[in-house]
N, C-alpha and C positions, 0 to 999 in steps of 0.2 A: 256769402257776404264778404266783402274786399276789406282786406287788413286797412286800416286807417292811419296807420303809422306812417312817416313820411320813409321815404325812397333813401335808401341807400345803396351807394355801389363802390367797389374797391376794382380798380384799374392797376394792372402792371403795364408798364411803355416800356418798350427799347427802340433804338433807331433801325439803321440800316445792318439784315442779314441777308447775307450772301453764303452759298452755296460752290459757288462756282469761283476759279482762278481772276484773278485781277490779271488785266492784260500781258505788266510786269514780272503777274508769279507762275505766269504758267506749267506745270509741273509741281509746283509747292505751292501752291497757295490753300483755300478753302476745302476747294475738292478734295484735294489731297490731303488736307489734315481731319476731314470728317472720315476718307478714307481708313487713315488709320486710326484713327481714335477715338470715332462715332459719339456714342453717348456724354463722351467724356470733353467733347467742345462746351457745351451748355450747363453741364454739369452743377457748376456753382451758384449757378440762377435758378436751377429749380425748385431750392426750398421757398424763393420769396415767391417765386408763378403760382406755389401749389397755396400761397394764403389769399388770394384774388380770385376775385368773382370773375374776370374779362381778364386777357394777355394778350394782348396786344404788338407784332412785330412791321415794321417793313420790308417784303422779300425781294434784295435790290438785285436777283439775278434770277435766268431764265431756264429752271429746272426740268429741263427734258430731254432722254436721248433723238428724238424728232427731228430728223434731216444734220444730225452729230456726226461728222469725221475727226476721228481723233489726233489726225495726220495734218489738219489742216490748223491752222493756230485762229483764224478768224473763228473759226466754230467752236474752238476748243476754250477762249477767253469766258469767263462770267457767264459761264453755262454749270450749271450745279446737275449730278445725279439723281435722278427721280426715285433711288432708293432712296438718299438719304432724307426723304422727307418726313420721314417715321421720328427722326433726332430733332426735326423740331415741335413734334406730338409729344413723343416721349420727356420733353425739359415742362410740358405745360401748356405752352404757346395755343393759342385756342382761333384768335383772328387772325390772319395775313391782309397785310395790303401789296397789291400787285401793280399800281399806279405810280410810275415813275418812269425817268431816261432810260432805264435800259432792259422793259418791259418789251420792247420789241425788236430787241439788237440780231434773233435768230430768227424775225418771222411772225406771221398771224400764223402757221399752223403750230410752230413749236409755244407759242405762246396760249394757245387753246389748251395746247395737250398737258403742258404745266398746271392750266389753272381746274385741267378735270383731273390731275393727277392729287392736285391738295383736297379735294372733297373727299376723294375716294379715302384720302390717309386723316380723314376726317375732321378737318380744317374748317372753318369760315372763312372766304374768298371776299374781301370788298378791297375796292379800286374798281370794278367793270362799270360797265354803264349799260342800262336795260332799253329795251328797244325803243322805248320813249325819248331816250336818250339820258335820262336822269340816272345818278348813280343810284347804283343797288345798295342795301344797307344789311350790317349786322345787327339784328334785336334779341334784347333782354328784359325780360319781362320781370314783374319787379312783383312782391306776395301781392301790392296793392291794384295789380292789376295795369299800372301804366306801365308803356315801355321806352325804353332806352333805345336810340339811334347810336351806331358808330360806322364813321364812313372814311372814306381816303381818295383823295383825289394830287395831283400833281400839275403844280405849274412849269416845270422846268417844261421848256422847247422838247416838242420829239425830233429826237435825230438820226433813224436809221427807215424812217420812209414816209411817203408822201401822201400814202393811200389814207383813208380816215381808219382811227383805231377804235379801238373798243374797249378798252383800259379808259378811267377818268380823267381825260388832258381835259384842264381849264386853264387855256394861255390870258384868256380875259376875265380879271377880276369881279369887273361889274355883275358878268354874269355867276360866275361863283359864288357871289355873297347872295345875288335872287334866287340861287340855287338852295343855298344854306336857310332864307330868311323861307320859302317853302316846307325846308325838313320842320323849320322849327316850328311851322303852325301846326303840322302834322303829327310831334313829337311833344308828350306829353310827360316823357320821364327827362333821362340828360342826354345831350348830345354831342359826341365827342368828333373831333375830326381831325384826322389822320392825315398832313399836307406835306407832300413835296417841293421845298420852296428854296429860297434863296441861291446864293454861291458859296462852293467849295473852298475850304480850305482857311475861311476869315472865321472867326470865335467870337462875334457877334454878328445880329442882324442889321440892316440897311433900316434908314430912316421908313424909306418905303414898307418893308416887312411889319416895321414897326405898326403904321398904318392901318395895312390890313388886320393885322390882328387885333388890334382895338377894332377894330369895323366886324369881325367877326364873333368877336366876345360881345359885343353889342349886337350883332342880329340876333343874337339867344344860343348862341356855343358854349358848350362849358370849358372841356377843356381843348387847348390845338395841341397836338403832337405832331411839334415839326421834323425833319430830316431832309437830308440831301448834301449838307455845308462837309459832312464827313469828318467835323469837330465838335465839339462842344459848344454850345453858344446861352448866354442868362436864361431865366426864367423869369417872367412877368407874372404878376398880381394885379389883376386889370380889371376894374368891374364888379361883377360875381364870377370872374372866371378866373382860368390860369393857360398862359402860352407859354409852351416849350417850344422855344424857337428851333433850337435842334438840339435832340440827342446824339448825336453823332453817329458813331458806329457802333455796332455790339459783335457783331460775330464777321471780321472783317480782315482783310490781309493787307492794306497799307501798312509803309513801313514807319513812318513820323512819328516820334514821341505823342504826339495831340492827337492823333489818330488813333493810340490803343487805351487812350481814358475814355473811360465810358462806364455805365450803370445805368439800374432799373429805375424808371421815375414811378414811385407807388402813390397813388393819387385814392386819398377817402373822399368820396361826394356824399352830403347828404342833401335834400331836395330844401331848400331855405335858409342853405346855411352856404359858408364859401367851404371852397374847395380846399383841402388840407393835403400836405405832399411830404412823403420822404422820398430823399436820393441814394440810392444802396451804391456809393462806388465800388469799380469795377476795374482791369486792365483787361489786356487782351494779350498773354501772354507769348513767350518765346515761339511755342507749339502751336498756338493760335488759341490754345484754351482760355476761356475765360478765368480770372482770376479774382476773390477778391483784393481791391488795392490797400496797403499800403499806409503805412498813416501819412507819409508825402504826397503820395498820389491822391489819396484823400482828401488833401487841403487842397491841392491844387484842382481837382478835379468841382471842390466847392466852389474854389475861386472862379474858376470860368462860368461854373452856374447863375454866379451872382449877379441879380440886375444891378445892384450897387455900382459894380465895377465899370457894366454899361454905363450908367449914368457919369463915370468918374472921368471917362476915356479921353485921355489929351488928344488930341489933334484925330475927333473923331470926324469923319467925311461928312462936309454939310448938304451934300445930296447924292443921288445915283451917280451922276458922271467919275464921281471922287471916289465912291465907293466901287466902281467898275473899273476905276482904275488900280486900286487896291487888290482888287480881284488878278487883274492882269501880272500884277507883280509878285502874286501868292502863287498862282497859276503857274508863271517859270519857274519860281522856285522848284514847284514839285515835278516839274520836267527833270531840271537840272537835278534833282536828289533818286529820281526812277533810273538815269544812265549811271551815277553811282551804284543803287544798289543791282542793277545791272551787270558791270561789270564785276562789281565784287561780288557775286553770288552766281557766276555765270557756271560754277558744277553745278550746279540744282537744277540746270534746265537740259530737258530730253534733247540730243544733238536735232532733231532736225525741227524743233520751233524755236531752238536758239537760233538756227540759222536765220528761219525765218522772221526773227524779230529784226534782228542785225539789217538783214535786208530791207524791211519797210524803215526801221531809223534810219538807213543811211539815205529809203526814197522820200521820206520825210524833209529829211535836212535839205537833201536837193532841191525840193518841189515848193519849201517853205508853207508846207502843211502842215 
């Protein structure tokens, strides 16, 4: 006989984990800091992963030794070691989503061998798309006998080939929400989804983003866990649901103040009720360990949560073109702040991918790439 009690479920989110060097850290950055200090990067989030039903990460880099030269700095960029997949077993973490920009920066084969590497270390793998073409989903089946859908798909542009992927690129909305308004016939518990969306570096979403997520929280989503912006960006109350536009980063090597606030979004669902949420803030400390923050970091890190503050924004861009242009000028920014920490931090890189960074910024500048 099926428990009658309504459906609940307790979700831990974070945003964007990486594994692997940021182009700029190569030698120090991720890899290297799980390198040395393995369990001790995640460390401070495992007590809240271990009170959750679901944990939930995005894995924004491409974890395999698989066609890897370590001599070469293209190969050697946001490529994570396939040991340390165990540290994000070991913190809790139970889903990965694999659906995003730099899901195929080494390749369809090192991008296979990643994603049979996380089954083996005993992960849930959603981002793929099954031969029908439809994404694959994580289910949680609930005493009552319905289940829960959690899926991940990514609209940012693929940029590193041409061939069709196998990761969940949805560059078309329309079809994403027919995709969604599907799960949700078929989906009888909650359905959460996992979205790679907006621009880097801006602390709220686009009018457009805005959009969608109302369109999505109305097809029957419960909650969006977004990422990609690589900051913090509000949180919506919309409907019967809740959008996290983005979490930003969680286990991450940029170097920008707004870049290392971050925390767990612990989201209680009950099945007829709205969705209820704490924010456990976070930093990302010196060593790259997670930290908890701070009573400053704390406020602040409230503060960018707040749709309030959305709502408050002087001179907020009244469509895309403005908001692209925004982007444009967040975007130098963090050129121009990468040759700073650059050159000040230029002992931390192994002599011959300093060379070779040196070289591609100077073909850069030339070529105005």
């Amino acid at each position: 006989m099926k428990d009658t009690k309504a459906p609940t479920l307790r979700i831990s989110a974070v945003g964007d984990l990486s594994l692997g060097d940021h182009p700029v850290c190569v030698g120090h950055g991720m890899r290297s800091a799980f390198e040395k200090h393995g369990n001790e990067i995640l460390a401070a989030a495992e007590p809240y992963f271990r009170q959750s039903d679901v944990t939930i990460a995005n894995l924004e880099t491409v974890t395999t030794d698989r066609g890897f030269n370590r001599f070469w700095l293209p190969s050697f960029e946001m490529r994570g070691n396939p040991r340390h997949l165990r540290y994000i077993k070991d913190a809790g973490i139970d889903v990965v989503g694999v659906a995003n920009n730099h899901a195929m920066q080494h390749g369809r084969e090192a991008f296979e061998d990643m994603t049979s590497s996380l089954v083996r270390h005993g992960l849930s793998v959603i981002g793929l798309d099954r031969p029908d073409g439809r994404t694959a989903y994580h289910t949680y089946e609930h005493e009552s006998g319905e289940i829960t859908y959690i899926v991940a798909l990514s609209m940012r542009p693929e940029e590193w080939t041409h061939d069709p992927v196998n990761y969940s690129l949805r560059e078309d909305f329309s079809e994403l929400l027919s995709e969604i308004q599907d799960l949700r016939r078929e989906c009888d518990g909650f359905l959460i989804c996992s979205l790679h969306w907006g621009l880097e570096f801006i602390n709220f979403p686009s009018g457009q983003q805005v959009e969608f997520g109302h369109a999505l929280i109305d097809a029957g989503v419960d909650v969006v866990l977004g990422h990609h912006p690589h900051v913090l960006q509000p949180v919506e109350r919309y409907g019967h649901g809740l959008i996290f536009y983005s979490l930003g980063n969680f286990a991450f090597d940029l170097w920008g103040d707004e870049t290392k606030l971050t925390g767990i979004a612990c989201v209680n669902l009950c099945k007829g009720g709205q969705p209820e949420f704490e924010f456990i803030p976070m930093v990302i400390g010196d060593n790259l360990s997670l930290e908890l923050a701070n009573s400053d970091d704390a406020n602040e890190i409230h503060r960018l949560l707040s749709w309030e503050r959305y709502k408050n924004l002087d001179n907020r861009p009244e469509g895309e073109p403005e908001y692209e242009a925004l982007y444009k000028s967040e975007r130098m920014k963090f050129r121009y702040s990468s040759y700073r920490y650059f050159l000040k931090n230029f002992y931390k890189y192994p002599l011959h991918l300093f060379l070779q960074s040196l070289a591609r910024t100077a073909l850069r500048r030339l070529t105005g790439t």
